[in-house]
Structures are given as structure tokens and as C-alpha cells.
N, C-alpha and C positions, 0 to 999 in steps of 0.2 A: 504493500500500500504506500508505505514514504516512497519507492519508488517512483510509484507511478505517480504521486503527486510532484515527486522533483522533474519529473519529464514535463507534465500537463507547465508549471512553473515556466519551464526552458522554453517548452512552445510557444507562453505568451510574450514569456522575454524577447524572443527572438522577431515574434511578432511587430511587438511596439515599437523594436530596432528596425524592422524596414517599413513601416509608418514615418518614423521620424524622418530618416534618411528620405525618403518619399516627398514628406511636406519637405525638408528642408531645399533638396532637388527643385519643387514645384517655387518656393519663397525665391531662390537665385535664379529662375527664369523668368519670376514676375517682377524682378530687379533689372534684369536686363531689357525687360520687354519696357518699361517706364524709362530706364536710360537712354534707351535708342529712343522712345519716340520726343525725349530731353533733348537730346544731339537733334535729330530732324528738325523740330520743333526751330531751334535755335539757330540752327543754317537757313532757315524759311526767312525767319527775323531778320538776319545778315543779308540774306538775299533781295528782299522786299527792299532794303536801306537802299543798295546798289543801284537797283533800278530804277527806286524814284529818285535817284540823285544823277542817273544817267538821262532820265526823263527830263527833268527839268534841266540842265546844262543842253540838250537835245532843244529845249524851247527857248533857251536866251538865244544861241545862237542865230536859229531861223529868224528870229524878229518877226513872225507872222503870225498875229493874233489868230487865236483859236485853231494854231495847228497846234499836235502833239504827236508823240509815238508813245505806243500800247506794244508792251515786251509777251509775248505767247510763251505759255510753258512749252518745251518742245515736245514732240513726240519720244517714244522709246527708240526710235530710228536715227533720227535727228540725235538724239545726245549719245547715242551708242558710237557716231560718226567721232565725235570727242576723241575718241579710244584711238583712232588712227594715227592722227598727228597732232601735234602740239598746236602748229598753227591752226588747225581746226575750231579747238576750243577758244583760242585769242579771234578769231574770227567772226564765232557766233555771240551776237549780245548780251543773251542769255549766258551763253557758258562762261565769257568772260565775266560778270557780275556775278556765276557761282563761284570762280576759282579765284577772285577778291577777296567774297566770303572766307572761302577754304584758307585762303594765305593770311586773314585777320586772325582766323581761329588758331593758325598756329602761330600768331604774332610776328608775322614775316611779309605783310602785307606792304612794305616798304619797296619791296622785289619790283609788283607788279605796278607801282603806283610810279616807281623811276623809270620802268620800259613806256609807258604809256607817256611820261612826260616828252619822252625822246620821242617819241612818234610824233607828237604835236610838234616838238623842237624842230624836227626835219620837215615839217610844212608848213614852215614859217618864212615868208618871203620878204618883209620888210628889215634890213637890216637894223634898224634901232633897235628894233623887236628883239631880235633875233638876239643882239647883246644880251638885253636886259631878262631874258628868258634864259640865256643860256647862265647869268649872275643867279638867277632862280634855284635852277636845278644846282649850279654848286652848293648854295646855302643850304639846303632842302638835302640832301643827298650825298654830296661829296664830301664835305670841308666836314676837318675832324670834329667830332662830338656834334656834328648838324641833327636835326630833331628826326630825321628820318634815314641815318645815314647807312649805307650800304655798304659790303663787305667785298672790297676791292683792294687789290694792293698797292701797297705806297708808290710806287712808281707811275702806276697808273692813274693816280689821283695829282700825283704832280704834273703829272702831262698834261691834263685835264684844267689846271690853274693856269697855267704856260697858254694851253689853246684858249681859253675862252678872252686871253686879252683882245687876241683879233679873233671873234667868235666867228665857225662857218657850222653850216651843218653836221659836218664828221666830228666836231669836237666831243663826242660823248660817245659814239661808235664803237671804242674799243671796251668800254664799260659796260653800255648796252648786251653784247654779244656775252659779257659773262655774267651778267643776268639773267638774261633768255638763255644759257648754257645750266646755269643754277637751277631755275625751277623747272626746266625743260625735265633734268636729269633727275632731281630730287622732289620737288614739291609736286609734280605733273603727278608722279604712278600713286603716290601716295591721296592726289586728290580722284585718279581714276579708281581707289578700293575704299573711297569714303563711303561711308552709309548713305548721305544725302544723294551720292551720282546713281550709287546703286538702287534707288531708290528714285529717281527719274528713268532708268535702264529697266525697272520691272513694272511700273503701273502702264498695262496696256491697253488698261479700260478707262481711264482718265483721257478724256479729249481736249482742246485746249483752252486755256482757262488765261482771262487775262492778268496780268501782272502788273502792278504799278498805273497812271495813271498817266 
């Protein structure tokens, strides 16, 4: 009899052991499941900034009352293209205002924010301009302890003070290139395995929905 009551005992020990184990499994996937839709939730936020800050910069420029641009979520096709090349996603509006987001969240939003300057910088035709833009982005980017400065080497940052006395369009060129070198190679794969990409790449019943204003 104490036998068979130390068994029946063992039974429910064993029992309540994979119970627990059980909820505790089910508790750490209900933690993951509220994390990630934390991260989505928060790249949405990051995203919507983007757009309506690309939208309105989109309406000083035109100077024509009552025009605007409406950013479309893409399709899963459209942003699976993302995957193929880098310039892809610098290309598309949308994906460039995700991988903003992506480079704030990892506090390196600085990257994208110096290549973009340089694209303006090189479509600039008024030489006045052209000085006092290219004085910009050194303050902005270059010049040691600058508020947004970027991780280039000292020699190149001196070239870069040398050029912009007689400022031309190539004066940032070699900068640029290891920039778009940097996130090309390190921030890019890392934002093509984020939740939020993978998560435009799987809703295929989502049609498109407008963004921003």
C-alpha cells in the first residue's frame, strides 16, 4: 500500500512538473508574441514620422497649393524587390523612410541622413549654394564632435576641409561611397531580417492603404 501511494504521489508530481513547464513555455511565447507586436508597433510610429516629414518637405518644395503626395504601403512584391539590391530600397519612398526608421532604431540614423545630404549637395547648381551647403554638411557630419558626425577616417575628413574651400560637387564623394559601403554591407541584411520588413514581405491580404498625408 505505501507503495502504491508513493507511485500515485510520483504520478502527480511528475504531472504538475509538465503543467508548469507547459504554462511556463505558453507565458514566454505570450512575451514574445507582445514584444514583437512592441517592435512593429514602434517601427509603424518611426515610419508614419518619415513620411509625413517627406510629405511635407514634398509640398514646400512644389509651391502649389493643394498639391500633395500620399506614400502606399507596398505590396509583398514591391518590398520583396528591397531584397535584391540596395539601390532598390534607396529608390523606393516607402522603403527609404523604412530603413530611416531601421537606422534610428539602431541609433545610426546619421548614415542615411549624410548620403541623402550628398544627393541634394550634387544637385545643386548655384555656386553660392553650393559653398554654403557644402559648410553645412561639414558642420552637420564631418568636423570633429559635429552633432551628427560620421565614422570616416582622419585623412579623409581632412581632404574634405581642404575641398570645400573651393567647394565642387565631388567634395564629399569619397565619404559618401563609404557610407553607402557601410550600410550597404552592414545595416542593409540586418534591416532585410527585421520583423517590421518581414512583416510587409508576409501580409498578402493587406491591399494598399494610404500612409501619411
Amino acid at each position: 500500500m505505501p507503495g502504491a501511494l508513493f507511485l500515485a504521489l510520483q504520478h502527480d508530481s511528475a504531472r504538475m512538473e509538465r503543467g508548469g513547464r507547459r504554462r511556463s513555455s505558453e507565458a514566454e511565447d505570450a512575451e514574445k508574441g507582445r514584444m514583437k507586436r512592441t517592435i512593429i508597433k514602434d517601427w509603424k510610429t518611426r515610419l508614419s514620422y518619415f513620411l509625413q516629414n517627406s510629405s511635407n518637405s514634398t509640398k514646400i518644395k512644389s509651391k502649389k497649393v493643394g498639391k500633395h503626395r500620399t506614400y502606399f504601403r507596398p505590396s509583398p512584391e514591391e518590398a520583396q524587390l528591397w531584397s535584391e539590391a540596395f539601390d532598390e530600397l534607396l529608390a523606393n519612398k516607402y522603403g527609404l523612410a523604412a530603413f530611416r526608421a531601421f537606422l534610428k532604431s539602431e541609433f545610426c540614423e546619421e548614415n542615411i541622413e549624410f548620403w541623402l545630404a550628398c544627393e541634394d549637395f550634387k544637385k545643386t547648381k548655384s555656386p553660392q549654394k553650393l559653398t554654403s551647403k557644402a559648410k553645412k554638411i561639414y558642420n552637420d557630419f564631418i568636423e570633429k564632435e559635429a552633432p551628427k558626425e560620421i565614422n570616416i577616417d582622419f585623412q579623409t575628413k581632412n581632404m574634405i576641409a581642404q575641398n570645400i574651400q573651393e567647394a565642387t560637387h565631388t567634395c564629399f564623394s569619397a565619404a559618401q561611397k563609404r557610407v553607402y559601403s557601410l550600410m550597404e554591407n552592414n545595416s542593409y541584411p540586418r534591416f532585410l531580417e527585421s520583423e517590421f520588413y518581414q512583416e510587409l514581405c508576409k501580409k498578402t491580404h493587406i491591399t494598399r492603404t494610404a500612409q501619411g498625408t
